[in-house]
C-alpha positions as CSV (number, residue, x, y, z in Angstrom):
1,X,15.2,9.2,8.0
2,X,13.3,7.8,5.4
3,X,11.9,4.2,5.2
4,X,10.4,2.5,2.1
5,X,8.6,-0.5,1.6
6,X,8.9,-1.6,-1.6
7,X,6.2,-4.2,-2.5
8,X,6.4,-3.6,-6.6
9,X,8.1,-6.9,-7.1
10,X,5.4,-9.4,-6.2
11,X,1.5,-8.7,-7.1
12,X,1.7,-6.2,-4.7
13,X,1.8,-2.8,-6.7
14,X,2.3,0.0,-4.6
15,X,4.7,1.6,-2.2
16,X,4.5,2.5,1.5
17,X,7.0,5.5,2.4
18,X,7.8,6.7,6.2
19,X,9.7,9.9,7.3
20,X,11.1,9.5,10.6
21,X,11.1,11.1,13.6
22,X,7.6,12.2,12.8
23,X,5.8,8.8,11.3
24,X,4.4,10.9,8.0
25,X,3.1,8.0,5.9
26,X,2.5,7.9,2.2
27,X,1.2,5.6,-0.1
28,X,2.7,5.6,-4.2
29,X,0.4,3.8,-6.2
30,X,0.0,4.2,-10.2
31,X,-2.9,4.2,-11.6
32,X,-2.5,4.1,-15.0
33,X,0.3,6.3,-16.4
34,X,0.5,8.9,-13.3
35,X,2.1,8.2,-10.3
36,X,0.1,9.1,-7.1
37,X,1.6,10.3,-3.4
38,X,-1.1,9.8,-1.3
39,X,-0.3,11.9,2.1
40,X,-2.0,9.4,4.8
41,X,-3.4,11.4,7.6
42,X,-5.8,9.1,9.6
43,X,-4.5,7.8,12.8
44,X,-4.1,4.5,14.2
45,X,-5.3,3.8,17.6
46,X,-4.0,1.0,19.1
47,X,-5.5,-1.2,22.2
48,X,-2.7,-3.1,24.0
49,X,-4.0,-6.5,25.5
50,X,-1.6,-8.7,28.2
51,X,-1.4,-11.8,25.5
52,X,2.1,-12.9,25.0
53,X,3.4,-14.9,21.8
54,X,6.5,-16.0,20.7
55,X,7.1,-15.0,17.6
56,X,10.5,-16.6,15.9
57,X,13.0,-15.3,18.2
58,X,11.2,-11.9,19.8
59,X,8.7,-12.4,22.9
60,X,5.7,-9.9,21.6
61,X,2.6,-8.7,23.2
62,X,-0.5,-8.7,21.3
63,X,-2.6,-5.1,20.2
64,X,-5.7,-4.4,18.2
65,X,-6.6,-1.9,16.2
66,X,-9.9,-1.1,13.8
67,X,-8.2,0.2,10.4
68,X,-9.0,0.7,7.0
69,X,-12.3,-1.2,7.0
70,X,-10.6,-3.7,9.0
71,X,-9.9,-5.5,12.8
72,X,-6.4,-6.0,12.9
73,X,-4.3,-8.1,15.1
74,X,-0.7,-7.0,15.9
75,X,2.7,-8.7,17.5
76,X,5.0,-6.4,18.4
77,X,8.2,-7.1,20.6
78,X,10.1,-4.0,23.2
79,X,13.1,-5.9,22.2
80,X,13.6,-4.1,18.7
81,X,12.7,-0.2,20.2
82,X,11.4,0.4,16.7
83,X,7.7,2.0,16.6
84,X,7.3,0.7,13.2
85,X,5.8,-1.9,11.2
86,X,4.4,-3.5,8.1
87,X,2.2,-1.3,5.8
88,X,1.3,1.9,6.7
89,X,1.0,0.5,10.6
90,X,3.2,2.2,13.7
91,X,3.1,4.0,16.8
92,X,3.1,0.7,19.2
93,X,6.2,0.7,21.9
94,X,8.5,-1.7,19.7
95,X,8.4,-3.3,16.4
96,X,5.5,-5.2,14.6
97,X,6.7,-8.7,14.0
98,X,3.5,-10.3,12.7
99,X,0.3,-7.8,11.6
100,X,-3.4,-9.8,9.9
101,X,-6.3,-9.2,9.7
102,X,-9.0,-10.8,11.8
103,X,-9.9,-12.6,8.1
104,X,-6.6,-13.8,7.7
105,X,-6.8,-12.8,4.2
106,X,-3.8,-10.1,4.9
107,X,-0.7,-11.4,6.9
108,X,2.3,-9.7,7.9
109,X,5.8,-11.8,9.6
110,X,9.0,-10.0,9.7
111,X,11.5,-12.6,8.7
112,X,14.9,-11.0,9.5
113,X,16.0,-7.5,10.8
114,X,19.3,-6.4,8.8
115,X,21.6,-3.6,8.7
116,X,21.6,-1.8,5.4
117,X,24.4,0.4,4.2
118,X,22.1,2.7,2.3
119,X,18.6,3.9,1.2
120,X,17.5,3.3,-2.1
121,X,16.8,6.4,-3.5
122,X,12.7,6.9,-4.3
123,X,11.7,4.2,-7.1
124,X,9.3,6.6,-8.9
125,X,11.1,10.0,-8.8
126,X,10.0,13.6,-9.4
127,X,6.7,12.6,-11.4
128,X,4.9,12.2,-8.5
129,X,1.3,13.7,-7.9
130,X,0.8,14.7,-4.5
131,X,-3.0,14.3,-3.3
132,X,-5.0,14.2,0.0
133,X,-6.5,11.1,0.9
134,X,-9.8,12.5,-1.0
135,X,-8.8,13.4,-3.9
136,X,-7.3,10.1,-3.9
137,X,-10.1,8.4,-3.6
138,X,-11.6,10.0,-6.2
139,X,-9.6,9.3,-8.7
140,X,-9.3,5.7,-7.6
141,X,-13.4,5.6,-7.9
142,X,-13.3,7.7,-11.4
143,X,-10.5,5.2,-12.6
144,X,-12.6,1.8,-11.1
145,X,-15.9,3.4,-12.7
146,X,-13.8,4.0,-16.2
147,X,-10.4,2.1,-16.3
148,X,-10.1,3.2,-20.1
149,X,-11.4,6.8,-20.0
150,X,-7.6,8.1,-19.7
151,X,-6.6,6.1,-22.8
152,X,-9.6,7.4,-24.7
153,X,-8.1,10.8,-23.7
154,X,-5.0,10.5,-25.1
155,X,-6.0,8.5,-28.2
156,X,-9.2,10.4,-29.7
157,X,-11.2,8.1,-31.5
158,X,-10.2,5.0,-29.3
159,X,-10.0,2.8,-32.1
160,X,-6.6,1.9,-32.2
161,X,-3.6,2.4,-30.0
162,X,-0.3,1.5,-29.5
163,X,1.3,-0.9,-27.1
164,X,4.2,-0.5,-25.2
165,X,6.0,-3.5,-27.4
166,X,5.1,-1.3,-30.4
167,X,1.8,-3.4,-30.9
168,X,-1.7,-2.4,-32.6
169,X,-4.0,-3.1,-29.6
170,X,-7.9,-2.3,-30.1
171,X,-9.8,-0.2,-27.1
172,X,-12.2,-2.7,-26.5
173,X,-9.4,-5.8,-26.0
174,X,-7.6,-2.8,-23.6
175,X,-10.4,-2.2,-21.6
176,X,-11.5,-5.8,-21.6
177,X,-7.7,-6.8,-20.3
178,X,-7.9,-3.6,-17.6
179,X,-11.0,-5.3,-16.0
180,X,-10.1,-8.7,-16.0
181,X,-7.2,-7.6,-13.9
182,X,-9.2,-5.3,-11.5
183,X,-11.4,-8.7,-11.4
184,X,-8.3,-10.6,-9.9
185,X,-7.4,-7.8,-7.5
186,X,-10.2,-8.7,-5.2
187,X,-8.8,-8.4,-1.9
188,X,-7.2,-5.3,-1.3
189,X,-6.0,-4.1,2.2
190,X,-8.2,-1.4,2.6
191,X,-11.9,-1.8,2.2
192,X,-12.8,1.4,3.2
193,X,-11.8,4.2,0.8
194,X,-9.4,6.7,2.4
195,X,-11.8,9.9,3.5
């Protein structure tokens, strides 16, 4: 079985994919015009602690867990004998209900559990680039250190290029528009890279 979290809707530009009965994990993320499935290999290592919470209708136990750069702070309930959760988080003896960070800045609530008929079938397809965690992370530093360098590649001379609406857009307003939005972005989930 396959599992999806679609996030593309909101701010949130990137996809979280799960193959059951082995937890494989993959991030989709697009940087730029090519679509990138990262393969995530690190493991999460969970502590269990005897806190209790009720969490909207579940009774959940409390775990901890240093990932990604970050302390996290899970809720997960026995009740719902699902070892999954939000993000690319699993492998605790029931389903995550609520998942932050110890910042706060990153929260997590599972608002309803429903039975779906059918899988949507994969949002970006066959175009998919299949990298390691490293050569991710590579290519997310060459494209953080140069957001424009694959545009100048396509368009020699960088001058002028055309928009997607069919506009005349100058390099220099592209790349200007490309960091201003990387600006905003200035909380992501994971602060340290993927090795």
């Amino acid at each position: 079985m396959n599992l999806k979290y679609n996030n593309r809707k909101g701010l949130v530009r990137y996809t979280v994919s799960k193959k059951y009965p082995k937890y494989e994990v993959f991030l989709q993320n697009r940087i730029m015009r090519d679509q990138y499935n990262v393969i995530e290999e690190r493991p999460i290592v969970w502590k269990i602690t005897s806190e209790k919470l009720k969490v909207g209708d579940w009774n959940t136990q409390k775990a901890e867990t240093y990932f990604a750069g970050r302390h996290w702070f899970a809720w997960f309930t026995t009740d719902i004998p699902i070892q999954d959760g939000s993000y690319e988080f699993h492998g605790l003896p029931g389903l995550i209900v609520k998942l932050e960070d110890q910042t706060q800045s990153h929260r997590f609530t599972l608002k309803a559990v429903k039975n779906i008929s059918s899988i949507p079938k994969d949002v970006f397809g066959a175009n998919e680039i299949t990298v390691n965690a490293k050569q991710y992370s590579k290519i997310l530093k060459e494209y953080e250190e140069d957001p424009t360098r694959n545009l100048r590649q396509v368009h020699p001379g960088g001058a002028i290029m055309i928009t997607k609406d069919g506009q005349n857009s100058n390099m220099k307003e592209q790349e200007e528009a490309i960091n201003a939005k990387m600006k905003k972005d200035n909380n992501i989930i994971e602060l340290v890279q993927k090795d």
